[in-house]
DODRENKOL-579792 format. One record per residue (C-alpha): residue number from 1; x, y, z. Coordinates in Angstrom, 2 decimals. Layout:
+-----+---------+---------+---------+
|   n |       x |       y |       z |
+-----+---------+---------+---------+
| NUM |       X |       Y |       Z |
...
+-----+---------+---------+---------+
end
This chain:
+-----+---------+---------+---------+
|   n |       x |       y |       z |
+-----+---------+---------+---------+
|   1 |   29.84 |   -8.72 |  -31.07 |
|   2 |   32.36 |   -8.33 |  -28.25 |
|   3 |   31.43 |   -9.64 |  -24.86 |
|   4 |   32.88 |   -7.44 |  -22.12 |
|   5 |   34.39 |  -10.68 |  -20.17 |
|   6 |   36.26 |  -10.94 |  -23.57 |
|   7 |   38.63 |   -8.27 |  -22.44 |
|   8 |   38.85 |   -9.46 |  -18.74 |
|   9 |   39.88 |  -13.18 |  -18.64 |
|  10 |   43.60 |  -13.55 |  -20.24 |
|  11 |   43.73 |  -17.35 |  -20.01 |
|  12 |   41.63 |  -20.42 |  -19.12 |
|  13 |   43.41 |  -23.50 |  -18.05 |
|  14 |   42.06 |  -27.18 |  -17.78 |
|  15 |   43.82 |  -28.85 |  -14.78 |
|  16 |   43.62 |  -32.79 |  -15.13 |
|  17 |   44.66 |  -36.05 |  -14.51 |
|  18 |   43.50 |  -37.37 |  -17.71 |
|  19 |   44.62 |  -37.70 |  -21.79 |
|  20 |   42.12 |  -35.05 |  -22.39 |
|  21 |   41.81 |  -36.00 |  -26.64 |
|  22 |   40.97 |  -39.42 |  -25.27 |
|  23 |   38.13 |  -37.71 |  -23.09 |
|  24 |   37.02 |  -34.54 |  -24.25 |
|  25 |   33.50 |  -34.60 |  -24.50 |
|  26 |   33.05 |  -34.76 |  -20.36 |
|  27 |   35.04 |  -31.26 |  -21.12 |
|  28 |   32.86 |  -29.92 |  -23.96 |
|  29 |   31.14 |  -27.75 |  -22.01 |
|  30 |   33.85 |  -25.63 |  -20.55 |
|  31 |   34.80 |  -25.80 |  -24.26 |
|  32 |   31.50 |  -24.27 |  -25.69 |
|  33 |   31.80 |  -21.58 |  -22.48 |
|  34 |   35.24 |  -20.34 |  -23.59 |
|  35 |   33.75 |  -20.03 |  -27.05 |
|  36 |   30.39 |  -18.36 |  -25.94 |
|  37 |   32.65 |  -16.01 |  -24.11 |
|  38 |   34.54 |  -15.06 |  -27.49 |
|  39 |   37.38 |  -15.82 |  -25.86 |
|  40 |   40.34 |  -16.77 |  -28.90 |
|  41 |   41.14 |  -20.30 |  -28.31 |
|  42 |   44.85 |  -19.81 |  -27.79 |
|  43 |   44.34 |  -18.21 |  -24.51 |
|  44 |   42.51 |  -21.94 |  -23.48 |
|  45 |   44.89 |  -24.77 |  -22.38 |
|  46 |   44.74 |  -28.19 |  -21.21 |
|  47 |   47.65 |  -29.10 |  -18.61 |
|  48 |   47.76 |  -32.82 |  -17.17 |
|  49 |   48.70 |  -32.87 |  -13.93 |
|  50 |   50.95 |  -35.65 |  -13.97 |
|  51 |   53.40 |  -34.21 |  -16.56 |
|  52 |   54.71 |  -31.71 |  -14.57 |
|  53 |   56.15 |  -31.22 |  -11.21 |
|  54 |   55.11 |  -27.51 |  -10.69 |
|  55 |   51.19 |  -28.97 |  -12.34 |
|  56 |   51.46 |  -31.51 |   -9.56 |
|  57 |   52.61 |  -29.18 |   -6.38 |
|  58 |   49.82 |  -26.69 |   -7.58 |
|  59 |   46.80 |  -29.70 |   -7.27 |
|  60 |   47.96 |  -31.14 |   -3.94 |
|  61 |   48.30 |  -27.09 |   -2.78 |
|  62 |   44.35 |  -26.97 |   -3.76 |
|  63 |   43.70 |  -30.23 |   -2.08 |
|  64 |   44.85 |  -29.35 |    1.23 |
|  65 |   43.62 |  -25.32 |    1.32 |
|  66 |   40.74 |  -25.27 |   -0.69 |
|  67 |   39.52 |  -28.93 |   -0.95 |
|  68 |   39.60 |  -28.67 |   -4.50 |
|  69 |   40.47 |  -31.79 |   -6.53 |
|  70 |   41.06 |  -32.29 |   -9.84 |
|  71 |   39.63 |  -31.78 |  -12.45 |
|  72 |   39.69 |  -28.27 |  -11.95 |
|  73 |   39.78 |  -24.97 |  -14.18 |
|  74 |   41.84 |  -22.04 |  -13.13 |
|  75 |   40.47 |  -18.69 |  -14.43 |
|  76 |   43.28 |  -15.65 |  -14.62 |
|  77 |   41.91 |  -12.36 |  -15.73 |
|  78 |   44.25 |   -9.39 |  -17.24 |
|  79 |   44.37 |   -8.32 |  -13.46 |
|  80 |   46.74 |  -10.97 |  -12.40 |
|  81 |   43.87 |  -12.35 |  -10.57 |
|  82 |   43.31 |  -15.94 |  -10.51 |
|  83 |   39.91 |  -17.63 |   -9.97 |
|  84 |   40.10 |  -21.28 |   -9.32 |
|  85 |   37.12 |  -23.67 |   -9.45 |
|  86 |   36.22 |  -27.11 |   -8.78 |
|  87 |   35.02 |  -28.47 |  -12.59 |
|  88 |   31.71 |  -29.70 |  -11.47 |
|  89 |   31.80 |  -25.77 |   -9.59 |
|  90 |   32.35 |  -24.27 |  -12.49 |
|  91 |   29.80 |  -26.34 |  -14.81 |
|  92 |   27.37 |  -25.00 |  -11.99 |
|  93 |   28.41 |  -21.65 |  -11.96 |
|  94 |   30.25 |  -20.33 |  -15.23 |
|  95 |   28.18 |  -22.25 |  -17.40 |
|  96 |   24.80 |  -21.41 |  -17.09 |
|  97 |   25.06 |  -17.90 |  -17.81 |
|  98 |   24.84 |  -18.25 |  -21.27 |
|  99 |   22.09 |  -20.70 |  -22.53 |
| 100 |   22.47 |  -23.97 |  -24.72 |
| 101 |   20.68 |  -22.39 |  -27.67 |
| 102 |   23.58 |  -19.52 |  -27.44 |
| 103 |   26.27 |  -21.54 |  -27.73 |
| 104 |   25.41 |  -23.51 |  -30.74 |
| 105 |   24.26 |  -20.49 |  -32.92 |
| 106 |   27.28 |  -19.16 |  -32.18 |
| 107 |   29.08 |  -22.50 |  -33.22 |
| 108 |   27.40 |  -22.95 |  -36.16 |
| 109 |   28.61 |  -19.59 |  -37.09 |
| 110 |   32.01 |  -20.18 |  -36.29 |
| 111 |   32.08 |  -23.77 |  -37.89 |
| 112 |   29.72 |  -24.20 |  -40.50 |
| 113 |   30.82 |  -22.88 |  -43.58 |
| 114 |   28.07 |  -21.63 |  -45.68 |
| 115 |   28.40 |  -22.34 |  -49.54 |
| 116 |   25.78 |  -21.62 |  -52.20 |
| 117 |   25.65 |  -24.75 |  -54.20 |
| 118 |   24.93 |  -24.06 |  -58.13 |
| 119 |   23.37 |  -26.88 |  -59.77 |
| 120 |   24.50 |  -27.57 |  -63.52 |
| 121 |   21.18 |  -28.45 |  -65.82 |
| 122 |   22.09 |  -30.68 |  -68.31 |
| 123 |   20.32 |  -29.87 |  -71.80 |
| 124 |   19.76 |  -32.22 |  -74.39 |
| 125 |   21.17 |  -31.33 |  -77.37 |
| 126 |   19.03 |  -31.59 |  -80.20 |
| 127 |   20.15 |  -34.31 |  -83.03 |
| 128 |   19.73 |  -33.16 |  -86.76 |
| 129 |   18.96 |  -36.16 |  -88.70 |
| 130 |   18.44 |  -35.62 |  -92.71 |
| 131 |   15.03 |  -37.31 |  -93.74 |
| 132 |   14.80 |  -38.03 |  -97.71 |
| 133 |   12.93 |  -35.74 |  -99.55 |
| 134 |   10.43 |  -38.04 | -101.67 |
| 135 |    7.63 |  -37.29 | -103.61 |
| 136 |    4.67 |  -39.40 | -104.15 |
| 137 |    5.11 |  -38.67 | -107.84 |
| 138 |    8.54 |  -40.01 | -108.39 |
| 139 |    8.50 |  -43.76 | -108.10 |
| 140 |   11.88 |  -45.27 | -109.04 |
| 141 |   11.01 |  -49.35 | -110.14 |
| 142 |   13.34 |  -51.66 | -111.86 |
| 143 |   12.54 |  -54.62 | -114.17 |
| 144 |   13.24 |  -57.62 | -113.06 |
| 145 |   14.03 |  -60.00 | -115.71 |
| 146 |   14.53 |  -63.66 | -115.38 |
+-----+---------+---------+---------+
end
């Protein structure tokens, strides 16, 4: 079930200002994308901004060509090419191409494990108990004697 994109786009990068474990689900959707897209998850990163110099120089370089500010996702295909989009952009544009119902068939794939569950039936065992064997003919009496 390869996509064609799947052999175009090399890596996927996150650009933000933020701890993004602290507030990834504003970023869950470029997450479910990159998954839609088959794309393997090591070729999507998440760089904050303020940890590196080079990081930084690159966001205030998009601030003052291309008005872009971060949060912002940088696209580079096996080209060399680099496509570089606004976040709210690229929820607009990258996004909808593939519909919600999509992605979370394709997640539940990926994530759900599927396990046939065999339930145990617990017989009850049968007890043998020995009943006594009397006749009505045999009558064992004893004389009392006082």
């Amino acid at each position: 079930m390869a996509k064609k994109s799947q052999a175009k786009i090399a890596s996927v990068e996150l650009f933000l200002n933020e701890c993004y474990p602290c507030h990834a689900s504003k970023y869950s959707a470029l997450y479910d994308w990159v998954i839609s897209q088959g794309i393997a998850l090591q070729k999507f990163s998440t760089n904050r901004i303020p940890l590196s110099r080079a990081w930084l120089q690159l966001a205030r370089s998009l601030k003052q060509e291309s008005q872009i500010d971060a949060p912002f996702v940088v696209i580079t295909t096996e080209d060399g090419e680099k496509h570089t989009f606004a976040y709210e952009d690229f929820l607009k544009k990258g996004v909808k191409m593939f519909s919600k119902a999509d992605q979370d068939e394709l997640r539940n794939r990926i994530l759900v494990k599927k396990v046939d569950v065999v339930k145990e039936v617990k017989t009850n065992r049968k007890i043998k108990t020995k009943k006594a064997d009397l006749k009505k003919d045999e009558v064992v009496s004893a004389n009392i004697e006082e």
